[in-house]
N, C-alpha and C positions, 0 to 999 in steps of 0.2 A: 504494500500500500504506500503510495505516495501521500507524503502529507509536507504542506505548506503553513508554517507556523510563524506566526508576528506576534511580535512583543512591544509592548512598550515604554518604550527604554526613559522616560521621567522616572528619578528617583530611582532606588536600585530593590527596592523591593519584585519587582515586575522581571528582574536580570536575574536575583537568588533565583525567583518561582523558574524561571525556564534555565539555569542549572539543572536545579533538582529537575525538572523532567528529561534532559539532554541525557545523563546517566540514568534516568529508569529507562528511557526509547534504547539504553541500547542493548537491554536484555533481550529486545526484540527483534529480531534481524532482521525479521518480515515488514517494520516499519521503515520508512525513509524519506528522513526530516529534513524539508531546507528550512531554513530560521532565516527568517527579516525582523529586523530591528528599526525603530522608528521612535522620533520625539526628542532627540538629541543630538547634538552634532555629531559627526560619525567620529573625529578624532576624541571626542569624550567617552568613547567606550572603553573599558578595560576586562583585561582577564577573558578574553570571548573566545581563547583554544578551544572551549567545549563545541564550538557551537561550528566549525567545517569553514568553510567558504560561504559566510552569512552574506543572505542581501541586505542593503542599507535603504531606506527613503527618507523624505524629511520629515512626514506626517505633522501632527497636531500637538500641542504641549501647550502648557500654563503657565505665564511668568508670574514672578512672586517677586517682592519688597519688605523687608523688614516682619516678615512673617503673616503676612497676608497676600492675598492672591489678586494683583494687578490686573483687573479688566480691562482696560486700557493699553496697555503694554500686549493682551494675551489678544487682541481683535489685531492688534499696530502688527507683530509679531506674523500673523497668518498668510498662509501663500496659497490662496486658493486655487489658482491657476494651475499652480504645480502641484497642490494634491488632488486636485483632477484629474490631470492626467497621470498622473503615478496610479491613479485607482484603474483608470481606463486601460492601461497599458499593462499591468499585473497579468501576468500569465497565468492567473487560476485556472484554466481549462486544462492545466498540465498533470493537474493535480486531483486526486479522489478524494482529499478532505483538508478543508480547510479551516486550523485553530489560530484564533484570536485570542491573546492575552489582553484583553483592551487596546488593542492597534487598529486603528481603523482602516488603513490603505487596505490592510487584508479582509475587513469585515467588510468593507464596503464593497470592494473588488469581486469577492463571492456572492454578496447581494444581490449585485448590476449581472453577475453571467450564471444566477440560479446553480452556484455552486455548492456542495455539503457545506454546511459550516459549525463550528463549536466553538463555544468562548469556553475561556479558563480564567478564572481568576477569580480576585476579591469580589471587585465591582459587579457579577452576574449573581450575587448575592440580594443587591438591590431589587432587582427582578421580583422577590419576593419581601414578606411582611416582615421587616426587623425594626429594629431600633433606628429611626432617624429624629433629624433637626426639625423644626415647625415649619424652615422654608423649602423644604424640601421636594414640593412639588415640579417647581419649572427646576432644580439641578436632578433629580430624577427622573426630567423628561427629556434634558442633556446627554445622562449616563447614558438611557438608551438609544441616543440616536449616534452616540460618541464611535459605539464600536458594535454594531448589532446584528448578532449572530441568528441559527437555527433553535442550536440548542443552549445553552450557559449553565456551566456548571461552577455557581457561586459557590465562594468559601467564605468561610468565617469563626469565629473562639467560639460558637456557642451556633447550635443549628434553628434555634426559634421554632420548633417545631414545623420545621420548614424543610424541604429534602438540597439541605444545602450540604457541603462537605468540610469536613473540617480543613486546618490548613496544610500547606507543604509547608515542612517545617521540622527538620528534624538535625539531632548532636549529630557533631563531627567527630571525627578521632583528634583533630587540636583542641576540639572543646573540652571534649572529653578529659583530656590529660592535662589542659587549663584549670579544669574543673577543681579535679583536685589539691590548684596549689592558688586559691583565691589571695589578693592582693588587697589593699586597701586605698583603690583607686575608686572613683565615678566614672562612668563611660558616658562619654555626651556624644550625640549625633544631631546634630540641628543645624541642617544646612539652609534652612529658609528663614532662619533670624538674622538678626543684625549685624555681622558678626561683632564691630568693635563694641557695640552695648554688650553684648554677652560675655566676652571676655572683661569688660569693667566689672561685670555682674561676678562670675566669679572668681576674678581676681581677690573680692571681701572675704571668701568663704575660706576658712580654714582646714581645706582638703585637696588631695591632689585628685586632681584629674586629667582622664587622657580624652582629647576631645578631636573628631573627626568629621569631614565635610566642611572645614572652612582653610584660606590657603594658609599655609603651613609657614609663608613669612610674617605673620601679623606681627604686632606688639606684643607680650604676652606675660605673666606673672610666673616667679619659676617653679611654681606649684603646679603650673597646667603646661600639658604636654599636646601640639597639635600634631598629628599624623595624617599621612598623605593615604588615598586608596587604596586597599588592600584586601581584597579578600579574604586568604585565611588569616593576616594581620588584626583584620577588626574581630575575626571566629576567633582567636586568640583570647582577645581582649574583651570581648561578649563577656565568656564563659569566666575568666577572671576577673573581672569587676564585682566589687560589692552592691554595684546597682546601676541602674541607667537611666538620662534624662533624655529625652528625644520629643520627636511631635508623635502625633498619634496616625500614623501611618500602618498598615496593617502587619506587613512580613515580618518586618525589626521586632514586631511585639511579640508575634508567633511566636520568632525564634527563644526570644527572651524570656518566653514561660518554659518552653523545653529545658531550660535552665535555672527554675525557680527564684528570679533575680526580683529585685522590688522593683516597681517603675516609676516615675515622673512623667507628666508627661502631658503637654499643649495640643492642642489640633491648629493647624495651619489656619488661622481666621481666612472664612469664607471660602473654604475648600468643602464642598459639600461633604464627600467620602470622609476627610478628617474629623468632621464635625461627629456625622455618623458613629465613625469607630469611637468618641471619647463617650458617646451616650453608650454606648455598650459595655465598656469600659467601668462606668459607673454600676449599669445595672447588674452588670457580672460580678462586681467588685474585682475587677484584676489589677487596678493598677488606680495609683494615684492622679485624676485628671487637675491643673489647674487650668486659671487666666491669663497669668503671667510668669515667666520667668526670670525670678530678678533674689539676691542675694537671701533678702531674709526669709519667701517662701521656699527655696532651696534650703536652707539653714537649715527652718524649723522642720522639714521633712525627714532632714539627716538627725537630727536631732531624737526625730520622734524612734530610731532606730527600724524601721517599716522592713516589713519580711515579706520574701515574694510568694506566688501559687507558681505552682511546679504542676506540669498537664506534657504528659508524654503521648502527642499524635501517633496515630501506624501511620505506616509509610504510604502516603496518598499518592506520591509521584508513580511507584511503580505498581498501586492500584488501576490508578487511570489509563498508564500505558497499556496495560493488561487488558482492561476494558477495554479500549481500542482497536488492539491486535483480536481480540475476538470477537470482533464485528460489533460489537455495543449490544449484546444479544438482553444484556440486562437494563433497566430502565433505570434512569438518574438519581429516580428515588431508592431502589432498591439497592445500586453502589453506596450513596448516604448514608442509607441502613445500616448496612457491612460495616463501611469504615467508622461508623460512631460507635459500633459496638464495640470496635478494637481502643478506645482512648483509654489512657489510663487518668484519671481526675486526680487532682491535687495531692501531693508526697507531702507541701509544706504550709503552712498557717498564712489563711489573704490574713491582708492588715485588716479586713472587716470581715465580720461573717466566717462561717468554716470553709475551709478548701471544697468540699463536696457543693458545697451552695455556689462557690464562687465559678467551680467547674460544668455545674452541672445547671443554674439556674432553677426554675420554679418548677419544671420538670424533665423529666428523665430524658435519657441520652436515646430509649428505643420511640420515644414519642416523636415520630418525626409523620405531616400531612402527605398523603398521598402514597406511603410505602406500608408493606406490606410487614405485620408484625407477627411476632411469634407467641 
């Protein structure tokens, strides 16, 4: 089977997800994946051995300013002309199935020539009833025309009784052996804040941190440590940090519960999906959501010694691949089924509520609509 997969390369969350499936695809030999990458410049990708002789386009993306989402900048920004034609001129007919990670040259391209299509990711979550913002209607009616598939098989921490899947997301073997030898560092990722506010910000705080996604000559205090991209550099440094401040973007969190790490953590102002994941967040209790990130509500969080939920995913990547290679004989709800039965719920104490409530919500893991129970 030929298959044509786009990703969307904003943020590196959307780059982890189509990792982890480049190594489950190649249990399968009977698959065979080109990867297009889009939403980024093409010299900003890194670490993309996994992925062959990847196509590149320009596709769609969202500028952002001081930790909000730039409308103005993201209209100024767009070339419609040229993802026109990148959509028109996409070779889908070459191909028997086409997946979208939220890239839309490819969701679109399959649309316009009635090609198979499947989305993957966070975002076909939305599709269904979770937890959103009150404004949610017109960026809901965005999401689905952003990237818009046949089928979408949303992910997400918690399935809403919804036949969503949980996340890709799963320890490495640096984690792993990080794991073991924890540090008494913060791991900051916040690439869409300010940067020089943020390092004034924790310059006050009397802790070291290592802090990635801002450039690496800044000014700096010699308590904080910036590092440049790094794949299993930041796996490294995940798994050994005493905790992590970030926005509230979905993968990084994933990963950071498979690690029972405490969290902090903003949603990009006026990023619909951000906003989304910190109402879930709350309701899960998985992770500490604030307003601001500024000295003394960092302070008082470290202060409060805050302890993470630990949620060990089965391996969804080479679930799906599997479903695939075997013609998808099984229905999306009944994969959800499967893999929510394989989770294992919380090893360590939320900061609120018990691990099982935090992991599990108001009801159980086999309560999922539309699939079939035992």
């Amino acid at each position: 089977m030929k298959i044509l997969y786009g990703v969307q390369g904003t943020g590196n969350g959307h780059l982890s997800r189509a990792r982890a499936m480049a190594g489950a695809f190649q249990q399968f030999p009977e698959l065979d994946v080109q990867w297009l990458f889009s939403g980024r410049a093409q010299e900003s990708f890194f670490a993309m051995e996994a992925f062959g002789d990847y196509w590149w386009r320009e596709g769609l993306t969202f500028a952002h300013k001081a930790g909000k989402i730039d409308q103005l900048a993201t209209v100024r920004q767009l070339n419609l002309p040229r993802l026109l034609t990148d959509i028109r001129t996409l070779p889908v007919e070459d191909f028997d199935l086409v997946i979208s990670d939220f890239e839309p040259v490819t969701a679109w391209a399959a649309k316009k020539q009635k090609r198979p299509s499947l989305g993957l990711g966070h975002q076909y979550a939305f599709d269904f009833s979770i937890p959103t913002p009150p404004f949610g209607w017109a960026a809901r009616a965005i999401m689905k025309m952003f990237a818009p598939v046949q089928v979408g098989l949303g992910m997400h921490w918690h399935h809403f009784s919804q036949p969503i899947l949980p996340p890709i997301a799963q320890t490495h073997e640096a984690a792993e052996q990080a794991a073991d030898n924890d540090q008494d560092f913060v791991l900051v990722y916040l690439p869409f804040e300010h940067h020089a506010a943020l390092l004034h910000q924790l310059a006050q705080i009397k802790q070291r941190f290592i802090v990635y996604g801002l450039p690496v000559d800044l000014p700096k205090a010699d308590h904080i440590t910036l590092k440049t991209p790094s794949v299993d550099g930041f796996r490294r440094d995940l798994a050994a940090a005493k905790a992590v401040i970030c926005n509230s973007g979905f993968e990084l969190i994933a990963e950071t519960l498979t690690l029972g790490k405490p969290i902090l953590t903003r949603p990009l102002q006026g990023q619909f999906e951000q906003e989304a994941n910190a109402l879930a967040l709350q309701e899960l209790r998985l992770a500490r959501v604030v307003k601001h990130f500024d000295a003394v509500t960092i302070s008082r969080w470290l202060a409060e010694h805050p302890r993470g939920v630990h949620i060990n995913w089965p391996d969804v990547a080479t679930a799906i691949a599997g479903w695939i290679a075997d013609g998808r004989r099984d229905s999306p709800q009944q994969l959800a089924q499967s893999l929510w039965e394989g989770v294992m719920p919380a090893l360590a104490t939320a900061q609120q509520g018990t691990p099982q409530q935090a992991a599990k919500g108001k009801s159980g893991m086999r309560d999922i609509k539309g699939s079939e129970t035992s």
